[in-house]
Every structure is written in structure tokens, then in C-alpha cells.
N, C-alpha and C positions, 0 to 999 in steps of 0.2 A: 504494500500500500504506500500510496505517496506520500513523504512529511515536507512538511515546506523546509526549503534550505535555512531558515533563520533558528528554525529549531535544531538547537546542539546539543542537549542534553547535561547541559550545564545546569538547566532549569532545576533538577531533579532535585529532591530532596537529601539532603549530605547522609544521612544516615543508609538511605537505598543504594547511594554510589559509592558508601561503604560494603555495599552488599557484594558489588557488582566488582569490585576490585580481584574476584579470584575469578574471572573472566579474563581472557586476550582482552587488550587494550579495545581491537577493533570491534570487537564481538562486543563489548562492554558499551562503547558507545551504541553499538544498532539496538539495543535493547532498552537504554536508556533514550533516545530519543522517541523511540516507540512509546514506552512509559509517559513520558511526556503528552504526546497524543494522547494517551489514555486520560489523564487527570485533565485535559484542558478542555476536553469532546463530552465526558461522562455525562453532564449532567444536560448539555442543550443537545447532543449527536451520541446517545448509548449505543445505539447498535454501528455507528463507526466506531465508537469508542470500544465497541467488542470485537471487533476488525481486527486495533490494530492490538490488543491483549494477546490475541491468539497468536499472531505474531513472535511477540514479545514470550510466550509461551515456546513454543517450536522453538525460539533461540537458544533459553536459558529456563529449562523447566525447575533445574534444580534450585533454582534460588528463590528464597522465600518470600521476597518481595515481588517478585513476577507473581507467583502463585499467588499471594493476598490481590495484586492488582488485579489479573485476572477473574477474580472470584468478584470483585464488585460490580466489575464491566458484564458479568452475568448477572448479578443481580439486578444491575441497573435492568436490563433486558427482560426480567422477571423469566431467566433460567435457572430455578431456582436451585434444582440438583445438580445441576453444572455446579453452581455457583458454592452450593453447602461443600460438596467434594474439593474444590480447589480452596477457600478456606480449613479445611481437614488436614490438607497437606501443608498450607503454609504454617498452621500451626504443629505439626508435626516438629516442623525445620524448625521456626522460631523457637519452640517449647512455652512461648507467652500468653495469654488466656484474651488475649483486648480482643478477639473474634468472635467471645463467646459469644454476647449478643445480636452478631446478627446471623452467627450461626442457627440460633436458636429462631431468631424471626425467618430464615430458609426454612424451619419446620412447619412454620405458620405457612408459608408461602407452598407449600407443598401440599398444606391441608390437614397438616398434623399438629393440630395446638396440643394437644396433652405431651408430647414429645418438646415443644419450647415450656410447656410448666415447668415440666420435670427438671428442665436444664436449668430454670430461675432458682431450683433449690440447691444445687450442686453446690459444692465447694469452691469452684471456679470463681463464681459468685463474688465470694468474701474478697480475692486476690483480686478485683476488678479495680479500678482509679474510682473518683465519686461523678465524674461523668458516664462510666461505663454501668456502673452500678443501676442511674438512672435511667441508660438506654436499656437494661436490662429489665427496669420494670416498667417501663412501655411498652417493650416484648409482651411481660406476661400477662398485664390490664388487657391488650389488644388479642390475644390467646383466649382470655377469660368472654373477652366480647364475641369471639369467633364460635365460641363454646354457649352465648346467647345469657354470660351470666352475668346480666350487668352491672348487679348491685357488687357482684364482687367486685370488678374490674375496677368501677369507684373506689374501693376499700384500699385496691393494688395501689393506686397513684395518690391515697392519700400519705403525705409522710413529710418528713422534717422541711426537706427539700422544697417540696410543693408550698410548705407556710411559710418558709422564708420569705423576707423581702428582698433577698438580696438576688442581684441580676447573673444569670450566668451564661454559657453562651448556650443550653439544656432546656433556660429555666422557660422560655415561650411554649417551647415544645411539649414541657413537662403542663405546666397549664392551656394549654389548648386542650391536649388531650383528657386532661379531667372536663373540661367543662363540653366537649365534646360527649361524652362518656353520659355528663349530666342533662344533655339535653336529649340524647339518647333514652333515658331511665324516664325524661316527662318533665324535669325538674327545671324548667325556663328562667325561672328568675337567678336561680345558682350558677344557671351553667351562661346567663351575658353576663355577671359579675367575674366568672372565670376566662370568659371570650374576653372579654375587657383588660383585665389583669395578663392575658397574655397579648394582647398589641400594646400594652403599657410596656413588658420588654422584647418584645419584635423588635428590635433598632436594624435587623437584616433582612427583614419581611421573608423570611423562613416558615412563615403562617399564612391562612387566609383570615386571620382572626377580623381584621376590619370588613370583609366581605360578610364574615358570617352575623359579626354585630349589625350591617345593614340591614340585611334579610328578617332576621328577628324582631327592628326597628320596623320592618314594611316600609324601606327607602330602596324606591327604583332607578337605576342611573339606566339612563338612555343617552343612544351615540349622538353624539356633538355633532355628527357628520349628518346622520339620517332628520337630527332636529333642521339641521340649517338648512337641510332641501326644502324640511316638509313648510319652510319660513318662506323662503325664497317662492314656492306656489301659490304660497297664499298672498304672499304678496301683489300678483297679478307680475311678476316675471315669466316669460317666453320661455314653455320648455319643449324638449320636441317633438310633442303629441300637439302642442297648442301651435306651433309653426309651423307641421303640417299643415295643421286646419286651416289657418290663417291662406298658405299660400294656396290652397284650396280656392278661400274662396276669390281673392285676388285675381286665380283663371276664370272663376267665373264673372266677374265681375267685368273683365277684358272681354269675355267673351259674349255678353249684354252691350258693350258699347260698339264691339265691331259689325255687329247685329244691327244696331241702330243706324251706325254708319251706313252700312248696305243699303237700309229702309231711305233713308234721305237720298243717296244717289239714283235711287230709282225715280 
């Protein structure tokens, strides 16, 4: 697959080009510039982004940072046993646990929420960072909702975390998904105080929280575009159903006087 010449693979992150160093030099770059493409494509172009993983794959399989890469550019793609399998093995290589969650969310995506429970209990768990911890229990809330249990799901996402005030880059995420959760259960008034509290820290618009507080609000946004036409007709501007007609009757109108014309010369 094509990368454009500007990408060196300098870009990379220092710790992956720490990966990539028991690689030939040349080889280290092809894979690394590949990786590049992956992280800059994922999120607007996933399935080029899974292009060039596989790629980057076929180079360099044994290195763990391919295989984590790879496994996201599956997920992004919602391949999700692809994607659970090449996490499996990156964390093999690594020996690190930071996959578990969305190891666990591939089970979801698979169809198997009682299989991401189980993982939410594991030991793994505890050894998580306190970001990974709380992607871990949005796994389980969203397992518990797949399961149709939603008072649980509520109970999952209530926790220290969630009452804090303090902003994190987690904390929209982590409230959204409660007051999601809460509007789901019937409970309207909790869950826009929750829709609220999480575009209070959206500062990356990572949410749709201001859309969903609209909707609740019964606030209709209509296009700026389709308003200024429907402005512009009403105004009695020429549009080109009314130009037609016009030149319409302009032929007949011509066509009454050269009429008359005739009438006169005889």
C-alpha cells in the first residue's frame, strides 16, 4: 500500500521504535512507517487503517507492538476475533495486562458478555492503571446492559470515580455512560443531570452529550442551508421551476403579438 513520502516513521512512538530496534534497520523502518499509517487513518479510514496493519503484520509479526497495532485496526473494523486473537498474542510478548479491557469488550463484541464479566473479576483487574481500571468497568456496565440488566449496569458505573469532580481524560466517558445507562432504566431527570455533567468535561467532544441534552430538551437544529432556500422562495426570488414558467409565458406572450401583427397587415 502507498505511504506518502513525508511519512518517515520518525513519527512513531519512542517506546515502539524501541520495539523495532531488533529488526534490520531497513525492515524497521517499513514497518514503522506502516504503523504510522495505522495510528493517523484508525479513527477517520479503519479499514485503510487495517490495510496497512496487515502489512505491518506480514513484516514483523513477532513484535508486540505490531500485534497490539494490528488488533485495534481490527477492532476499529468491528473484526472482533481477529482482533481479540492479535491482542492475545501481543500480550503474550509484552507479559502486560493494559489489553485487558478491551480484550474483554472483543467478548462483548463477539456476543459473549458473560465471558467480559468474568474477565472484570480476574486479577488482571487489580494490576490495571486507574484509567484502565475504569475502561474496564464500562466493559462490564455495557456487558450487564447486553445481558438486559440494567439496574445492574447503573450499580457497575456507580463508584468513587464517577462522584468525583475532578476532570480526567475517562471522566466524560465514564458519565455519559451512567446517564446513558439512566435514561435507558426510564430515569430522565438523573440521567440530563448526568448528560450535562459529562459535556461539562467533554473539553474533546469524545461524546455526543450536547446532542443528547438537545433531544431531551425537544431542541430541533435545522440546516442553515435548507433554511436559506426555503427564505430565498419565499421571498419571491426566481428559482428554476419559477423561470421556467416565466419564460413560458414570455413565448406566449410573443407569440399573441406576432399574431396581432399578422391581423393588422392583412
Amino acid at each position: 500500500m502507498p505511504i506518502p513520502p513525508e511519512v518517515t516513521g520518525e513519527e512513531i512512538d519512542p517506546d515502539v521504535r524501541q520495539e523495532l530496534m531488533s529488526l534490520p534497520k531497513g525492515l524497521a523502518e517499513d514497518v514503522s512507517r506502516n504503523l504510522v499509517m495505522v495510528a493517523q487513518l484508525i479513527d477517520e479510514d479503519p479499514e485503510k487503517a487495517y490495510g496497512y496493519s496487515r502489512v505491518a503484520l506480514r513484516l514483523a509479526s513477532r513484535v508486540a507492538a505490531v500485534r497490539e497495532a494490528a488488533g485495534f485496526a481490527a477492532y476499529a473494523t468491528q473484526k472482533y476475533s481477529e482482533a481479540l486473537a492479535e491482542f492475545r498474542a501481543a500480550r503474550r510478548m509484552s507479559g502486560g495486562v493494559e489489553l485487558w479491557p478491551v480484550m474483554a469488550d472483543c467478548e462483548r463484541g463477539l456476543g459473549r458478555p458473560e465471558r467480559a464479566l468474568a474477565m472484570a473479576g480476574e486479577p488482571e483487574v487489580q494490576k490495571l492503571d486507574k484509567a484502565g481500571q475504569v475502561e474496564m468497568r464500562l466493559v462490564a456496565a455495557g456487558a450487564r446492559r447486553d445481558m438486559d440488566q440494567l439496574d445492574a449496569a447503573i450499580v457497575t458505573l456507580q463508584s468513587p470515580e464517577l462522584a468525583s469532580s475532578a476532570v480526567h481524560p475517562w471522566t466524560a466517558r465514564l458519565r455519559y455512560a451512567y446517564a446513558d445507562a439512566l435514561l435507558a432504566a426510564g430515569r430522565e431527570r438523573e440521567a440530563r443531570e448526568w448528560f450535562a455533567k459529562a459535556l461539562e468535561a467533554d473539553k474533546d467532544g469524545a461524546t455526543d452529550a450536547s446532542d443528547r441534552l438537545a433531544e431531551m430538551d425537544g431542541v430541533e437544529f435545522v440546516d442553515a442551508f435548507v433554511e436559506d432556500e426555503a427564505d430565498e422562495d419565499e421571498s419571491g426570488l426566481v428559482v428554476e421551476g419559477d423561470l421556467d414558467d416565466d419564460l413560458d409565458e414570455d413565448d406566449e406572450d410573443e407569440d399573441d403579438d406576432l399574431g396581432r401583427g399578422d391581423g393588422d397587415k392583412s
